[in-house]
mmCIF file of the C-alpha atoms, coordinates in Angstrom:
data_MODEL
# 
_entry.id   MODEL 
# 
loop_
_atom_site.group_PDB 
_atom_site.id 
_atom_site.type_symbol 
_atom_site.label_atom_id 
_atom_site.label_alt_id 
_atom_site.label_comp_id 
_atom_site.label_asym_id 
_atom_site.label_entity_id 
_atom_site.label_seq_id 
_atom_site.pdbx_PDB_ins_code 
_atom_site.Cartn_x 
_atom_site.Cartn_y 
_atom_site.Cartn_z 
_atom_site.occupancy 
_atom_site.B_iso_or_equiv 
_atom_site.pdbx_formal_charge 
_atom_site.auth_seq_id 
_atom_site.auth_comp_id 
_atom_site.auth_asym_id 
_atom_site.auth_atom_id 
_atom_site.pdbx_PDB_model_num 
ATOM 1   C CA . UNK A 1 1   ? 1.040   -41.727 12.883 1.00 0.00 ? 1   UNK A CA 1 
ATOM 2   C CA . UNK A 1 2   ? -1.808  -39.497 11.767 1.00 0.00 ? 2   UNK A CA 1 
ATOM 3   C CA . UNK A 1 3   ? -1.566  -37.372 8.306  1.00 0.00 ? 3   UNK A CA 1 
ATOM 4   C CA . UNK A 1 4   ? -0.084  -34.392 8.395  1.00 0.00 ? 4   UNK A CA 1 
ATOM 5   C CA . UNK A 1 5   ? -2.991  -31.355 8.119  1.00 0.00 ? 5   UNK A CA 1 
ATOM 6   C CA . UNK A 1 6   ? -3.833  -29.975 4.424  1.00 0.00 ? 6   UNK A CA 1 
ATOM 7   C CA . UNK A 1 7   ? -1.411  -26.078 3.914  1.00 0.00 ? 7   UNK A CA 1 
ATOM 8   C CA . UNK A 1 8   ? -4.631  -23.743 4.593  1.00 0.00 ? 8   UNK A CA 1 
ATOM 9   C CA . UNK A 1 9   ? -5.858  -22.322 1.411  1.00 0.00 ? 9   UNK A CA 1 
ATOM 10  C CA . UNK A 1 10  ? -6.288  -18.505 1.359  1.00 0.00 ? 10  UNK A CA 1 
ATOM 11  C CA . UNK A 1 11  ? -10.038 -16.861 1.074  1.00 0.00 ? 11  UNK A CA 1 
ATOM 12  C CA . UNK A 1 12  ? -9.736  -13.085 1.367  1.00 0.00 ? 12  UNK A CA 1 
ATOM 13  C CA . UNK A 1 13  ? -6.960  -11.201 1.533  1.00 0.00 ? 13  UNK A CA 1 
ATOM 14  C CA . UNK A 1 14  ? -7.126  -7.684  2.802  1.00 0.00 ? 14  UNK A CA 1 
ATOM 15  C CA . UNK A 1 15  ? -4.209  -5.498  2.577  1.00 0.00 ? 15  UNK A CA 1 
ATOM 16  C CA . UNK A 1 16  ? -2.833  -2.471  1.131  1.00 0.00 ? 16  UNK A CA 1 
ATOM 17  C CA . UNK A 1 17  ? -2.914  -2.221  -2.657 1.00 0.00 ? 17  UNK A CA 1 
ATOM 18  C CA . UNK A 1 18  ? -0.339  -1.899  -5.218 1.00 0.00 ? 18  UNK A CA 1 
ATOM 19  C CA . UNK A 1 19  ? -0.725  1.573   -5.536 1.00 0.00 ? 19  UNK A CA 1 
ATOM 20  C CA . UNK A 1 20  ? -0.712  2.566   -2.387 1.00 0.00 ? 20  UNK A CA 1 
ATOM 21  C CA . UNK A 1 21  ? 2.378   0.518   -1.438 1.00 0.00 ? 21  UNK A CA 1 
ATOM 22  C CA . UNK A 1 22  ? 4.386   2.067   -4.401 1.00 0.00 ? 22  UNK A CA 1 
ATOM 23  C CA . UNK A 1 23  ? 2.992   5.458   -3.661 1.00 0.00 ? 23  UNK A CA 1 
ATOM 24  C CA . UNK A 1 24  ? 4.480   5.038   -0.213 1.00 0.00 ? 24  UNK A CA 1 
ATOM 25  C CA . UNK A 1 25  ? 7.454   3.521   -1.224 1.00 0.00 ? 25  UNK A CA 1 
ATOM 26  C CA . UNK A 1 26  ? 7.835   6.380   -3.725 1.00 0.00 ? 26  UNK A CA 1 
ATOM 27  C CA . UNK A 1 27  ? 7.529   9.107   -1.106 1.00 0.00 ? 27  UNK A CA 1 
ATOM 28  C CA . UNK A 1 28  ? 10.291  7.564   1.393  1.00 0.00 ? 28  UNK A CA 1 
ATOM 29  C CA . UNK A 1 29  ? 12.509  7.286   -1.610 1.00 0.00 ? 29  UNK A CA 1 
ATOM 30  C CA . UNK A 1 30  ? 12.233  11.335  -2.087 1.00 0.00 ? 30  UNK A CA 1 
ATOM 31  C CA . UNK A 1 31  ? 12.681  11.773  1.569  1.00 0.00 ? 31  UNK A CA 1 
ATOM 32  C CA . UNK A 1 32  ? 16.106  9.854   1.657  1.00 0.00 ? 32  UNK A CA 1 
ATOM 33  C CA . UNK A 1 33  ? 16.923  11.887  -1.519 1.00 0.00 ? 33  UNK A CA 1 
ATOM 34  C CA . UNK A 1 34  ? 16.027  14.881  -0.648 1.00 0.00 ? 34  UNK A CA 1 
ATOM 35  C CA . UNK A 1 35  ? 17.992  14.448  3.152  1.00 0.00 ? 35  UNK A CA 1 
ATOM 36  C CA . UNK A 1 36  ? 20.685  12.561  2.319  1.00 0.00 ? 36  UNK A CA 1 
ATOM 37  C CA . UNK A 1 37  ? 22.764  14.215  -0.307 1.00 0.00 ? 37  UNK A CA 1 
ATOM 38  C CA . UNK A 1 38  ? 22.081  17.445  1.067  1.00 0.00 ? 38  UNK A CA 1 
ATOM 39  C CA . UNK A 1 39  ? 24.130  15.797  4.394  1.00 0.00 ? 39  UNK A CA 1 
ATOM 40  C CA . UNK A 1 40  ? 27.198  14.659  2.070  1.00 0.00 ? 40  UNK A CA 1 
ATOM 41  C CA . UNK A 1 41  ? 27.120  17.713  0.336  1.00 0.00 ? 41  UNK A CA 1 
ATOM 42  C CA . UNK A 1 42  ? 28.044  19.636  3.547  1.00 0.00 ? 42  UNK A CA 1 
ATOM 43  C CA . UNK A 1 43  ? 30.367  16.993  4.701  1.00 0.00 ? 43  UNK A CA 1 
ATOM 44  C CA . UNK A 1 44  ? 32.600  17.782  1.205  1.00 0.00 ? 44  UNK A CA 1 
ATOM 45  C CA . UNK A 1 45  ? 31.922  21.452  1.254  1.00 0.00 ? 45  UNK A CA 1 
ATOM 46  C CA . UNK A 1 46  ? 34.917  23.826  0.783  1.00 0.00 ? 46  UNK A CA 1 
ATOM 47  C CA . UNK A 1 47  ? 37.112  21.172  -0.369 1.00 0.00 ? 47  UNK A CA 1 
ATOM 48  C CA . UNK A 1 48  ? 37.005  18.899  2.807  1.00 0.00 ? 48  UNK A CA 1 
ATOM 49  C CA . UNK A 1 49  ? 35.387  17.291  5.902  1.00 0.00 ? 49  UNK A CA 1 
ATOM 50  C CA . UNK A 1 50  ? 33.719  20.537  7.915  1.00 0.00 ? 50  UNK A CA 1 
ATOM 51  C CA . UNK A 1 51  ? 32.589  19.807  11.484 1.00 0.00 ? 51  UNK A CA 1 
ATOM 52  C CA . UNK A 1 52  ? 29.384  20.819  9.990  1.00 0.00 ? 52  UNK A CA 1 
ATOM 53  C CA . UNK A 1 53  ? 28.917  18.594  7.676  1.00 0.00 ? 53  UNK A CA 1 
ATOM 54  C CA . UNK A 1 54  ? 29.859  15.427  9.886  1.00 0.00 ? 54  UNK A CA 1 
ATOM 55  C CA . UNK A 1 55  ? 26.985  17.110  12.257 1.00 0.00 ? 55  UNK A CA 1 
ATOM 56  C CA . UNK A 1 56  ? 24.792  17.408  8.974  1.00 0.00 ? 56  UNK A CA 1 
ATOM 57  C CA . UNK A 1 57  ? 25.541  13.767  8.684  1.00 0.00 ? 57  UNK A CA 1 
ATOM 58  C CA . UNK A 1 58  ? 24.960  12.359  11.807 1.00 0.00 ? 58  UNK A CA 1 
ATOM 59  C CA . UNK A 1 59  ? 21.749  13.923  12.280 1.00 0.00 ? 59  UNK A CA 1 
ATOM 60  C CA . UNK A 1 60  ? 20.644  12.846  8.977  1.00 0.00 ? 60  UNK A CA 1 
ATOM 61  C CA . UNK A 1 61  ? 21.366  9.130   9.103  1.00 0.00 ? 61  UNK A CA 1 
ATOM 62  C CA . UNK A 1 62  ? 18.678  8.620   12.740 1.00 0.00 ? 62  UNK A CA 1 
ATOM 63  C CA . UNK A 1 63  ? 15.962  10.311  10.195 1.00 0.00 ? 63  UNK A CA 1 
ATOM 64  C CA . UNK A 1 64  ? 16.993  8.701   7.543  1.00 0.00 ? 64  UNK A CA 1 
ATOM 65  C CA . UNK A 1 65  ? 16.434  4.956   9.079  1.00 0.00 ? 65  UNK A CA 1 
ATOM 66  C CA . UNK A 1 66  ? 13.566  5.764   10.587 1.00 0.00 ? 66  UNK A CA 1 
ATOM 67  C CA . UNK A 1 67  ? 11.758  7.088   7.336  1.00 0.00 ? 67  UNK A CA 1 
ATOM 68  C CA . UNK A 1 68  ? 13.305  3.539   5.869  1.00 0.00 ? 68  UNK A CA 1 
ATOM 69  C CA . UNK A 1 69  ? 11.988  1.399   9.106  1.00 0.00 ? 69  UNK A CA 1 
ATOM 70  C CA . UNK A 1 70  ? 8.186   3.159   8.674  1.00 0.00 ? 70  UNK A CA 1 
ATOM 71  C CA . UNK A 1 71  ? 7.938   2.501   4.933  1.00 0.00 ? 71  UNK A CA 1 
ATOM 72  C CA . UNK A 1 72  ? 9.068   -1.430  5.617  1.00 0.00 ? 72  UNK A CA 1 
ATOM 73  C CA . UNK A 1 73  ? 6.454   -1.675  8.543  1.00 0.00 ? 73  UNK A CA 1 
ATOM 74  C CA . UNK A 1 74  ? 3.600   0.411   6.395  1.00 0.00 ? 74  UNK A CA 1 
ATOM 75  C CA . UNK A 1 75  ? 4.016   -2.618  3.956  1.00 0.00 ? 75  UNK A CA 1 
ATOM 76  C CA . UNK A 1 76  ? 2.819   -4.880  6.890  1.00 0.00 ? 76  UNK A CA 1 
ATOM 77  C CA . UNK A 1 77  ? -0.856  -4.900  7.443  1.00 0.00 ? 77  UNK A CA 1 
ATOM 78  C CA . UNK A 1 78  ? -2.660  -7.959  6.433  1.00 0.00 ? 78  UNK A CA 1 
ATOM 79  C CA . UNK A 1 79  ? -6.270  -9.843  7.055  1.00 0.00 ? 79  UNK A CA 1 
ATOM 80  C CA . UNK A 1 80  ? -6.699  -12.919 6.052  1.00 0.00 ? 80  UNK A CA 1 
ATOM 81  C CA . UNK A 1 81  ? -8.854  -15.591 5.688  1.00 0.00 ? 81  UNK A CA 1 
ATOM 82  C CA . UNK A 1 82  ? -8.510  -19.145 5.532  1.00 0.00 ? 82  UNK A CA 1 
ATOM 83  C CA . UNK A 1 83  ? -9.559  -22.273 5.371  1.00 0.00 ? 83  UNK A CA 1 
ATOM 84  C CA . UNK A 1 84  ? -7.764  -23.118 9.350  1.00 0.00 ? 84  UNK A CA 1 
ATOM 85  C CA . UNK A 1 85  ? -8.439  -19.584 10.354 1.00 0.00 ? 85  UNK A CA 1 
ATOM 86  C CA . UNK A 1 86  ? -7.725  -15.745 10.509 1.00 0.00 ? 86  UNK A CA 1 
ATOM 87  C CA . UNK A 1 87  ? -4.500  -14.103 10.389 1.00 0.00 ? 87  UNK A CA 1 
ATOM 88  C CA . UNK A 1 88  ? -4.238  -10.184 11.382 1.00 0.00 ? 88  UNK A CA 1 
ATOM 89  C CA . UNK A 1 89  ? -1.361  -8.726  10.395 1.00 0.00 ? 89  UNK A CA 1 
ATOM 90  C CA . UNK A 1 90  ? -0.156  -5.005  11.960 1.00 0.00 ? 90  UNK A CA 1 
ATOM 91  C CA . UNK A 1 91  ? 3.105   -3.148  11.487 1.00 0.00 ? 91  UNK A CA 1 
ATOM 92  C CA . UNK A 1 92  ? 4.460   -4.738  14.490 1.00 0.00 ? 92  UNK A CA 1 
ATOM 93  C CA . UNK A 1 93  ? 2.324   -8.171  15.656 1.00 0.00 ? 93  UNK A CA 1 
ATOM 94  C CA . UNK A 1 94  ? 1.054   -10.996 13.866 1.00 0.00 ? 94  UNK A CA 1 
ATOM 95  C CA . UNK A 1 95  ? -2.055  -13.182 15.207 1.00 0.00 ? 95  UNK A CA 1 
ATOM 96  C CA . UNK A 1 96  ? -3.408  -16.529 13.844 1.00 0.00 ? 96  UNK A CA 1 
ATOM 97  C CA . UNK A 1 97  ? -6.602  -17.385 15.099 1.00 0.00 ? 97  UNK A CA 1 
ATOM 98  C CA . UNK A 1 98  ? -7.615  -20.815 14.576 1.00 0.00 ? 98  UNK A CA 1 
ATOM 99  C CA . UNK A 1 99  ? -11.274 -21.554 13.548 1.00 0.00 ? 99  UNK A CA 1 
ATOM 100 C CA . UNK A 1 100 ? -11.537 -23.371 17.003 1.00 0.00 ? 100 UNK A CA 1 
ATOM 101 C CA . UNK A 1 101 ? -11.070 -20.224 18.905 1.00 0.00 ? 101 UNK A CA 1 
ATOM 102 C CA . UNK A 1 102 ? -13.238 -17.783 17.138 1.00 0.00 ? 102 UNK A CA 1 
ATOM 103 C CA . UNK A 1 103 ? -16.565 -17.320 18.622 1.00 0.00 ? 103 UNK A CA 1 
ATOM 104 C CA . UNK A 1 104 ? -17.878 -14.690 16.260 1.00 0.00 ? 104 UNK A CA 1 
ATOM 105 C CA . UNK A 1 105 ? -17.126 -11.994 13.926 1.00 0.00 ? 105 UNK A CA 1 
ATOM 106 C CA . UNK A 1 106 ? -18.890 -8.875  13.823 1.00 0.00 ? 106 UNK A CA 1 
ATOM 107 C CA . UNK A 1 107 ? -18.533 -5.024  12.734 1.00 0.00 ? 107 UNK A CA 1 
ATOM 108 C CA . UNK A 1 108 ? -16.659 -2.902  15.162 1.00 0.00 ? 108 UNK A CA 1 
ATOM 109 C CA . UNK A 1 109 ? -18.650 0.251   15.658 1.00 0.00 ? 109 UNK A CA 1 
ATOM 110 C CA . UNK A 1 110 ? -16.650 2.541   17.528 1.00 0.00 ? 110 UNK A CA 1 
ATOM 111 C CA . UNK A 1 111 ? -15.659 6.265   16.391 1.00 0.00 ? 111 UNK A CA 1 
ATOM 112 C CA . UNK A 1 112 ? -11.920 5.373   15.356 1.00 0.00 ? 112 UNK A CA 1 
ATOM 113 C CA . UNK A 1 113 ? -11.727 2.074   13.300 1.00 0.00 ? 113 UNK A CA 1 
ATOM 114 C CA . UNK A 1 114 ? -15.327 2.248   12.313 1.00 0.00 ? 114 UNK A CA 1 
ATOM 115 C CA . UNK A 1 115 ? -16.027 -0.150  10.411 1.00 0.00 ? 115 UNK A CA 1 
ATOM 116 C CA . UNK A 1 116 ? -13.323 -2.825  11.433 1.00 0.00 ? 116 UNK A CA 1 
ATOM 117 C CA . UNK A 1 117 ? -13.488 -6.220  11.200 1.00 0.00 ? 117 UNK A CA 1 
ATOM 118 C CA . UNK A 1 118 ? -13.801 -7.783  14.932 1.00 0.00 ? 118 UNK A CA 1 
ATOM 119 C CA . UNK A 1 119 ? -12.926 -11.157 15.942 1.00 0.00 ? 119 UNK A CA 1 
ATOM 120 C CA . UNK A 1 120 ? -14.324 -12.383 19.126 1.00 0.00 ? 120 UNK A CA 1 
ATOM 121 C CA . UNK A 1 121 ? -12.816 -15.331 20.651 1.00 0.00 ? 121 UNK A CA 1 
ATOM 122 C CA . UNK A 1 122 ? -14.191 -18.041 22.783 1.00 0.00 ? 122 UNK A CA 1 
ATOM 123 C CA . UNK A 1 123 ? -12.732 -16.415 25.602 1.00 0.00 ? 123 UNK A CA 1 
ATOM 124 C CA . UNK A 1 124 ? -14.207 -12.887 25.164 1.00 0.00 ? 124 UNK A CA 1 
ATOM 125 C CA . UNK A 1 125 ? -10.939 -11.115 23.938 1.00 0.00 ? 125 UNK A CA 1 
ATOM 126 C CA . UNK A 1 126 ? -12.072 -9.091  21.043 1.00 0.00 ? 126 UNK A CA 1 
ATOM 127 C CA . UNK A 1 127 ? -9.251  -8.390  18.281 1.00 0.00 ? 127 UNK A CA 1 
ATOM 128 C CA . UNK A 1 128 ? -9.753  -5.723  15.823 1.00 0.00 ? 128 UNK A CA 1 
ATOM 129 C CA . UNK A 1 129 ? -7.949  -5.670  12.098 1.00 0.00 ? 129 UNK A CA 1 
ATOM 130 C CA . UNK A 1 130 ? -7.199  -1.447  11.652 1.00 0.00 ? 130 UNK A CA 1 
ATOM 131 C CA . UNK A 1 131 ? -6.671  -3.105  7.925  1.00 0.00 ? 131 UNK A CA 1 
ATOM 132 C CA . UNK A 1 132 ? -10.085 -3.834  7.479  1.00 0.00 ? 132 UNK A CA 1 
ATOM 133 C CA . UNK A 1 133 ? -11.524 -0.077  8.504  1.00 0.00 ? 133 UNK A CA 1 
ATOM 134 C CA . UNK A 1 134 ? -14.152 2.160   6.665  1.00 0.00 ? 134 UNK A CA 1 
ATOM 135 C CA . UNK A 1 135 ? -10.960 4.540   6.651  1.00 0.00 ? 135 UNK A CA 1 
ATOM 136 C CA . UNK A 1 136 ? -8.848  2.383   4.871  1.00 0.00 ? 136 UNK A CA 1 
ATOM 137 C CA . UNK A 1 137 ? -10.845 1.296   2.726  1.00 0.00 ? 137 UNK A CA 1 
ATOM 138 C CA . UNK A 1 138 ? -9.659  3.298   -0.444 1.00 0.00 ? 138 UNK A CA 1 
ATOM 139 C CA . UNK A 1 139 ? -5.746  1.942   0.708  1.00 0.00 ? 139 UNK A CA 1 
ATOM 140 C CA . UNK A 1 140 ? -6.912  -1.444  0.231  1.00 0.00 ? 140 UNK A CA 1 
ATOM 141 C CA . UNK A 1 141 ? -8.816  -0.673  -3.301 1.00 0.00 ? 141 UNK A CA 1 
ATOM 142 C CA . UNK A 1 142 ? -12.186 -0.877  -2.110 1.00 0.00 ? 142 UNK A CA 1 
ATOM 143 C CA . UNK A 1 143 ? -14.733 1.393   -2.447 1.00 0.00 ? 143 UNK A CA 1 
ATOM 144 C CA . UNK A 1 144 ? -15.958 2.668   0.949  1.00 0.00 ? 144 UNK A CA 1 
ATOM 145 C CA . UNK A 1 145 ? -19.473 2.671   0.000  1.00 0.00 ? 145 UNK A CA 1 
ATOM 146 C CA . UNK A 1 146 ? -18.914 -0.804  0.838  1.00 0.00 ? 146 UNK A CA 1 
ATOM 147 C CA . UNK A 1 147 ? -19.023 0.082   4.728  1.00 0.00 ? 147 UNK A CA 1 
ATOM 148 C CA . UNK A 1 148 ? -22.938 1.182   3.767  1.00 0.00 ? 148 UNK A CA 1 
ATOM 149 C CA . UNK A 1 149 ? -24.030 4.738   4.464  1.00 0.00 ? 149 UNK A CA 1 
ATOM 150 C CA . UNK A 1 150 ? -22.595 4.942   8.152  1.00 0.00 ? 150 UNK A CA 1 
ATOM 151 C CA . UNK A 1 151 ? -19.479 3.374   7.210  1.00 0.00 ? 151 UNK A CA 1 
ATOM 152 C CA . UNK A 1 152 ? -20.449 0.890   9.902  1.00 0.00 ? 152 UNK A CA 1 
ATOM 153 C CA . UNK A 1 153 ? -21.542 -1.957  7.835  1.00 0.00 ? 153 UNK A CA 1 
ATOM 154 C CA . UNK A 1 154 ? -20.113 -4.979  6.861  1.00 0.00 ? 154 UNK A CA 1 
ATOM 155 C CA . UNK A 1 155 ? -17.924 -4.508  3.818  1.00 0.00 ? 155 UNK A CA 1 
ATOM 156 C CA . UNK A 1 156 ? -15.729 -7.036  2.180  1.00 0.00 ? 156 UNK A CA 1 
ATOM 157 C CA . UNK A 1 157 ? -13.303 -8.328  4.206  1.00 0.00 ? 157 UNK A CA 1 
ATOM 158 C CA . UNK A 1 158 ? -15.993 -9.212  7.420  1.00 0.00 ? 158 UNK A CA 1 
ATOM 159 C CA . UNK A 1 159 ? -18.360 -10.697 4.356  1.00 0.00 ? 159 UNK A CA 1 
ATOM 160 C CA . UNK A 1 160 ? -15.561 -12.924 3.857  1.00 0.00 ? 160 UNK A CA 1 
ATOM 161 C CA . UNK A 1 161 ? -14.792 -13.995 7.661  1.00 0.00 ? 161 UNK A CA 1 
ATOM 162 C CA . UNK A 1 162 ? -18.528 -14.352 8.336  1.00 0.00 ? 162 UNK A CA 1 
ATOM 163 C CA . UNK A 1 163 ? -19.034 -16.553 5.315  1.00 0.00 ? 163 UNK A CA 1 
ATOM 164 C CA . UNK A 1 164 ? -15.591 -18.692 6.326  1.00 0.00 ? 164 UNK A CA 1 
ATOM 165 C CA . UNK A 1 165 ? -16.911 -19.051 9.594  1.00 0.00 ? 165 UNK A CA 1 
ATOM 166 C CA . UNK A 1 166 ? -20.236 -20.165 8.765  1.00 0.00 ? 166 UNK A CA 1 
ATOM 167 C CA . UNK A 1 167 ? -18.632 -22.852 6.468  1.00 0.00 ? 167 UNK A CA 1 
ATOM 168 C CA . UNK A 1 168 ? -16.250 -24.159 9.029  1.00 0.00 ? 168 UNK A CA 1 
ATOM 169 C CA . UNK A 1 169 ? -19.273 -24.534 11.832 1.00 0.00 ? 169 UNK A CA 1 
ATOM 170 C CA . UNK A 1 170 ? -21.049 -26.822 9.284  1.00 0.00 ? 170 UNK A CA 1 
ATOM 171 C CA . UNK A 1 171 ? -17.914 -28.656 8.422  1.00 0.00 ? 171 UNK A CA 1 
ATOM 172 C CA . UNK A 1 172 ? -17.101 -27.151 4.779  1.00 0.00 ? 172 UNK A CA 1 
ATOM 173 C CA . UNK A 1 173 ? -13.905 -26.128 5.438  1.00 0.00 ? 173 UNK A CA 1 
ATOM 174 C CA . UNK A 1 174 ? -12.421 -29.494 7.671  1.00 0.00 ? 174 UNK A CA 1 
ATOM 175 C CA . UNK A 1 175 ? -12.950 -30.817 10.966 1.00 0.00 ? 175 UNK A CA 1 
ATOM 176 C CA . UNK A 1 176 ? -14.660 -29.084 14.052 1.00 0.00 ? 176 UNK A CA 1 
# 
């Protein structure tokens, strides 16, 4: 029976900071109260249930859930590095990438997630973390200077996944 593997130690973490999580939290919380009692307040109007307010209502609850649903997912978004891979986290997917499979990590260039942290794997398939963009850079409470002066660099978060890579292909972070 062999040993069962080591839990993989976290290197980098790249997500959305406290701030900005509250900030959003805060602003769904004064959507639901700005929406919601105004709905019960027409349902009880004039002394009783009006047709208009169980409209009101049942309009109101759909937004309401949604605005709830997008502030849960918002809270998603997640890179990070560890010692038996890469983890990208969006609002709706996760993906571990083992060490084994990752060919390279670079900068992604393009117009919209300049910036970006891009894992190539073995295979070609190139998967981008939005979380790690020039863009969101102030969400994650980084500087975006980081990204250098065309916001195309390599800020933090690739530093990090280079510098995990290049320890696990000379055999610092456990077996090849």
């Amino acid at each position: 029976m062999t040993p069962a593997a080591p839990p993989a130690q976290i290197l980098y973490t790249a997500r959305p900071a406290l701030w900005a999580r509250i900030l959003l939290i805060a602003v769904g919380v004064g959507i639901v109260l700005m929406v919601g009692p105004g709905a019960v307040a027409l349902l009880v109007a004039e002394g009783g249930p009006s047709p208009w307010g169980w409209a009101a209502l049942g309009l109101s609850l759909p937004f309401l859930l949604v605005v709830v649903v997008l502030v849960v997912l918002a809270q998603r978004p997640r890179f990070t590095v560890t010692t038996s891979g890469i983890e990208i986290r969006t609002p709706l997917r996760t993906r571990r990438l083992p060490w084994q499979d990752i060919a390279l990590i670079e900068v992604d260039e393009g117009w919209i997630h300049q910036g970006q942290t891009m894992v190539v794997l073995r295979d070609g398939r190139r998967i981008g973390a939005p979380i790690t963009a020039a863009r969101s850079a102030m969400r994650r409470g980084e500087r975006t200077s980081d990204h250098g002066p065309g916001l195309r660099g390599a800020a933090r978060p690739t530093r990090a996944a280079i510098d995990a890579h290049r320890r696990w292909l000379s055999g610092d972070l456990g077996p090849r």
